[in-house]
C-alpha atoms as one frame of an Amber mdcrd trajectory, in Angstrom:
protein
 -13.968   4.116  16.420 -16.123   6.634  14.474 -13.396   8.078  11.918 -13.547
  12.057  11.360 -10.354  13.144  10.364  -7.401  12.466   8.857  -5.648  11.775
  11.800  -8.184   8.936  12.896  -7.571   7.035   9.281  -3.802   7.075  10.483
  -4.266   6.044  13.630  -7.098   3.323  12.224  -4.407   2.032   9.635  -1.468
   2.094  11.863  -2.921   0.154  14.098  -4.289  -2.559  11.691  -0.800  -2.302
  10.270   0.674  -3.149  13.487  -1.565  -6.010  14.369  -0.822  -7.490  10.572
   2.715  -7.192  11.339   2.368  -9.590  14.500   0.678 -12.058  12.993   2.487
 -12.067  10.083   5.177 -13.453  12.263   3.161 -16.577  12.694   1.335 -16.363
   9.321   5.265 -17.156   8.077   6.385 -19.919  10.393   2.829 -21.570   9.692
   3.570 -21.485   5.962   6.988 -22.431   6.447   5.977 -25.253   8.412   3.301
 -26.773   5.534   5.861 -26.092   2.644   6.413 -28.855   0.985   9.806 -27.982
  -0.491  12.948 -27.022   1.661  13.108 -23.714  -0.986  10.003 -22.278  -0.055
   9.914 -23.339   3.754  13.117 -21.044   3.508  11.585 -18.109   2.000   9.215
 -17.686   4.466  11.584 -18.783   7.481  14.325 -16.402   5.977  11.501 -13.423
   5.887  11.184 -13.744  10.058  14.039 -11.332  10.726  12.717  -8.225   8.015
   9.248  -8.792   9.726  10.381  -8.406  13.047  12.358  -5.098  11.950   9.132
  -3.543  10.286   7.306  -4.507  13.584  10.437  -2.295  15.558   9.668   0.594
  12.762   5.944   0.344  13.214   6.440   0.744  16.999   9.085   3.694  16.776
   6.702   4.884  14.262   3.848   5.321  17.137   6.532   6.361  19.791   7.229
   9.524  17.015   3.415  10.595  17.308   3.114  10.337  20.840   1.084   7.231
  21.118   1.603   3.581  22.427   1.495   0.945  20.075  -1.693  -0.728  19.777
  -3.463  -3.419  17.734  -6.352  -3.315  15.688  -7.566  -6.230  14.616  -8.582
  -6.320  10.346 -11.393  -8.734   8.279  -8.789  -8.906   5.940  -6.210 -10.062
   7.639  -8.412 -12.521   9.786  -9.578 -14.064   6.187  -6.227 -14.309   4.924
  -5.733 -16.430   8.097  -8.584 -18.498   7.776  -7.638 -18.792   4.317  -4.281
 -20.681   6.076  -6.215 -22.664   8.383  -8.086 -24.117   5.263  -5.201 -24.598
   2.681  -2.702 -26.439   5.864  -6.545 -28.500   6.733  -6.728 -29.529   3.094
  -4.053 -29.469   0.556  -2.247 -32.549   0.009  -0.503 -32.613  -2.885   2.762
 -31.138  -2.617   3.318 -29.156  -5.388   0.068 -27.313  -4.534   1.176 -27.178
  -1.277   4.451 -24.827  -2.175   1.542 -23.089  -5.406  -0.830 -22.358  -2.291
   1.800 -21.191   0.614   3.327 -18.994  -1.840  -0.170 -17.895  -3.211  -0.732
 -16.713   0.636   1.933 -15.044   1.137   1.456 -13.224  -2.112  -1.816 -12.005
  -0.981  -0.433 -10.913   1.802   2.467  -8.831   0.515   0.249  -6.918  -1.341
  -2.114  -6.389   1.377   1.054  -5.431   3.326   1.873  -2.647   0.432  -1.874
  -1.624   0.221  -1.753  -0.697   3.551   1.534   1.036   3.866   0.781   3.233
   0.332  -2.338   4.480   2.246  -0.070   5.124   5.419   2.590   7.110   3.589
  -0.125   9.130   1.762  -2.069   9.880   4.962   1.663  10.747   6.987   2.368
  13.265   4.037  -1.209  14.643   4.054  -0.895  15.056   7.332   2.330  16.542
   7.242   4.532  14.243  10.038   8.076  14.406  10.458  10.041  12.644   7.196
  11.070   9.641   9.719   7.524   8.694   9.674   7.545   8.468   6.219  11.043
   6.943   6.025   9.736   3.997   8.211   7.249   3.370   6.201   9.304   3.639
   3.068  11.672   0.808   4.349   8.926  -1.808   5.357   6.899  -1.132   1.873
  10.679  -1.723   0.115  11.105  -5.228   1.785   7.415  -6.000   1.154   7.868
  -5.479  -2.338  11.181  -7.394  -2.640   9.462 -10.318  -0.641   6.836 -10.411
  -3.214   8.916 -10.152  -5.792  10.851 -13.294  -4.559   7.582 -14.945  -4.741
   6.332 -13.954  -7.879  10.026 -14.969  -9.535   9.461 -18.509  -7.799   5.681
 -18.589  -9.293   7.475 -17.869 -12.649  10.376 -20.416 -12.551   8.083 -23.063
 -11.594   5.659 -22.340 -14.569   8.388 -22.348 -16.864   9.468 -25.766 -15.944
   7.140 -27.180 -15.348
Protein backbone atom coordinates (compact mmCIF):
# COMPACT_ATOMS: atom_id res chain seq x y z
CA UNK A 1 0.00 0.00 0.00
CA UNK A 2 1.81 3.11 -1.36
CA UNK A 3 0.54 5.87 1.25
CA UNK A 4 -0.44 9.41 -0.39
CA UNK A 5 -2.77 10.98 1.72
CA UNK A 6 -4.03 11.42 4.83
CA UNK A 7 -6.70 9.19 4.46
CA UNK A 8 -4.32 6.17 3.53
CA UNK A 9 -2.22 6.78 7.04
CA UNK A 10 -5.79 6.23 8.66
CA UNK A 11 -6.72 3.53 6.92
CA UNK A 12 -2.84 2.06 7.29
CA UNK A 13 -3.11 2.64 11.19
CA UNK A 14 -6.58 1.48 11.65
CA UNK A 15 -5.95 -1.46 10.28
CA UNK A 16 -2.67 -2.28 12.18
CA UNK A 17 -4.72 -1.11 15.13
CA UNK A 18 -7.26 -3.64 14.49
CA UNK A 19 -4.98 -6.55 13.89
CA UNK A 20 -3.04 -5.48 17.39
CA UNK A 21 -6.29 -5.57 19.01
CA UNK A 22 -6.85 -9.38 17.99
CA UNK A 23 -3.88 -10.55 19.01
CA UNK A 24 -3.75 -8.78 21.95
CA UNK A 25 -6.49 -11.09 22.96
CA UNK A 26 -4.06 -13.94 22.91
CA UNK A 27 -0.95 -11.84 23.72
CA UNK A 28 -3.06 -11.62 27.34
CA UNK A 29 -4.18 -15.17 27.94
CA UNK A 30 -0.48 -16.22 26.91
CA UNK A 31 0.88 -13.93 29.62
CA UNK A 32 -1.69 -14.86 31.93
CA UNK A 33 -0.95 -18.33 31.42
CA UNK A 34 3.17 -17.96 32.22
CA UNK A 35 2.47 -15.62 35.29
CA UNK A 36 3.88 -16.86 37.97
CA UNK A 37 1.72 -15.17 40.60
CA UNK A 38 -2.18 -15.55 40.81
CA UNK A 39 -2.07 -11.31 40.97
CA UNK A 40 -0.66 -10.81 37.75
CA UNK A 41 -2.22 -13.91 35.86
CA UNK A 42 -5.38 -11.80 36.95
CA UNK A 43 -4.42 -8.60 35.52
CA UNK A 44 -4.03 -9.79 32.31
CA UNK A 45 -7.07 -12.36 32.47
CA UNK A 46 -9.24 -9.46 33.99
CA UNK A 47 -8.05 -7.10 30.86
CA UNK A 48 -9.88 -9.82 28.25
CA UNK A 49 -13.29 -8.17 28.50
CA UNK A 50 -11.93 -4.11 27.85
CA UNK A 51 -9.94 -5.69 24.88
CA UNK A 52 -12.70 -7.30 23.38
CA UNK A 53 -14.82 -3.91 23.73
CA UNK A 54 -11.99 -1.79 21.98
CA UNK A 55 -11.97 -4.57 19.26
CA UNK A 56 -16.21 -3.83 18.97
CA UNK A 57 -15.15 0.12 18.84
CA UNK A 58 -12.42 -0.48 16.33
CA UNK A 59 -14.94 -2.36 14.13
CA UNK A 60 -17.90 0.24 14.53
CA UNK A 61 -15.15 2.60 14.01
CA UNK A 62 -14.60 1.16 10.24
CA UNK A 63 -18.44 0.54 9.81
CA UNK A 64 -18.63 4.75 10.45
CA UNK A 65 -16.21 5.31 7.36
CA UNK A 66 -17.74 3.01 5.12
CA UNK A 67 -15.23 0.27 5.14
CA UNK A 68 -15.04 -3.43 6.39
CA UNK A 69 -12.79 -4.18 9.02
CA UNK A 70 -9.58 -5.47 7.98
CA UNK A 71 -6.19 -6.50 9.40
CA UNK A 72 -2.91 -5.31 8.78
CA UNK A 73 -0.39 -7.08 10.05
CA UNK A 74 2.68 -4.67 12.07
CA UNK A 75 6.79 -5.50 12.71
CA UNK A 76 6.06 -4.18 15.87
CA UNK A 77 3.58 -6.02 17.01
CA UNK A 78 5.01 -9.35 15.46
CA UNK A 79 8.35 -8.52 17.67
CA UNK A 80 6.51 -7.86 20.68
CA UNK A 81 5.20 -11.42 20.04
CA UNK A 82 8.30 -13.00 19.42
CA UNK A 83 9.49 -11.17 22.28
CA UNK A 84 6.62 -13.62 24.22
CA UNK A 85 7.60 -16.64 22.52
CA UNK A 86 11.20 -16.05 23.94
CA UNK A 87 10.49 -14.82 27.58
CA UNK A 88 7.53 -18.09 28.07
CA UNK A 89 10.77 -20.40 26.09
CA UNK A 90 13.19 -19.10 28.70
CA UNK A 91 12.43 -17.46 31.91
CA UNK A 92 12.40 -19.57 34.85
CA UNK A 93 12.59 -17.86 37.76
CA UNK A 94 9.40 -16.71 38.96
CA UNK A 95 9.74 -13.46 40.07
CA UNK A 96 11.16 -12.58 36.62
CA UNK A 97 8.54 -14.35 35.25
CA UNK A 98 5.65 -11.81 36.76
CA UNK A 99 9.00 -8.61 36.08
CA UNK A 100 8.94 -9.93 32.33
CA UNK A 101 4.97 -10.61 31.65
CA UNK A 102 4.30 -7.34 33.08
CA UNK A 103 7.35 -5.76 31.19
CA UNK A 104 5.35 -7.09 27.92
CA UNK A 105 2.43 -5.94 28.50
CA UNK A 106 3.88 -2.58 29.33
CA UNK A 107 5.39 -2.37 25.99
CA UNK A 108 2.47 -3.08 24.64
CA UNK A 109 0.17 -0.54 26.28
CA UNK A 110 2.20 2.02 25.11
CA UNK A 111 2.41 0.77 21.70
CA UNK A 112 -1.40 0.51 22.05
CA UNK A 113 -1.49 4.49 23.02
CA UNK A 114 1.17 5.31 20.30
CA UNK A 115 -1.01 4.10 17.89
CA UNK A 116 -4.33 5.43 18.95
CA UNK A 117 -2.65 9.26 19.61
CA UNK A 118 -1.68 9.03 15.87
CA UNK A 119 -5.33 7.76 15.05
CA UNK A 120 -7.12 10.54 16.91
CA UNK A 121 -4.77 13.15 15.36
CA UNK A 122 -5.21 11.81 11.81
CA UNK A 123 -9.47 11.44 12.52
CA UNK A 124 -9.34 15.24 13.58
CA UNK A 125 -7.06 16.22 10.66
CA UNK A 126 -9.18 14.63 8.65
CA UNK A 127 -12.15 16.00 10.03
CA UNK A 128 -14.52 12.57 10.80
CA UNK A 129 -17.55 12.58 12.70
CA UNK A 130 -16.73 13.14 16.78
CA UNK A 131 -17.81 9.27 17.30
CA UNK A 132 -14.71 8.41 15.54
CA UNK A 133 -12.82 10.26 17.78
CA UNK A 134 -14.90 9.26 20.83
CA UNK A 135 -14.00 5.55 20.06
CA UNK A 136 -10.80 6.14 20.02
CA UNK A 137 -10.84 8.27 23.11
CA UNK A 138 -12.35 5.31 25.16
CA UNK A 139 -9.84 2.51 24.05
CA UNK A 140 -6.67 5.03 24.59
CA UNK A 141 -8.47 5.72 28.34
CA UNK A 142 -8.45 1.92 29.24
CA UNK A 143 -4.99 1.54 27.66
CA UNK A 144 -3.68 4.03 29.85
CA UNK A 145 -5.42 2.78 33.03
CA UNK A 146 -4.12 -0.82 32.10
CA UNK A 147 -0.70 0.53 32.07
CA UNK A 148 -1.04 2.33 34.84
CA UNK A 149 -2.09 -0.87 36.80
CA UNK A 150 1.12 -2.21 35.63
CA UNK A 151 3.39 0.39 36.30
CA UNK A 152 1.75 0.67 40.13
CA UNK A 153 2.52 -3.23 40.38
CA UNK A 154 6.26 -2.54 38.95
CA UNK A 155 6.39 0.07 41.80
CA UNK A 156 4.98 -1.94 44.78
CA UNK A 157 7.18 -4.72 44.00
CA UNK A 158 10.37 -2.47 43.95
CA UNK A 159 9.47 -1.03 47.09
CA UNK A 160 9.34 -4.30 48.83
CA UNK A 161 11.33 -5.87 47.66
Amino acid sequence: MTIRTQRDMFERELQKLYHAEVEILDLHGDLSEAAASEEISDLFRGHKEDTVAQIHRIESIFELIGEEPTERGSPIMEGLLAEKDEFVAEVADDDLRDLDAISIGMINERLEITLLDRLILLARELDLPEEVVQQFTENRDEAQAALDRMQTFVAETRSSG
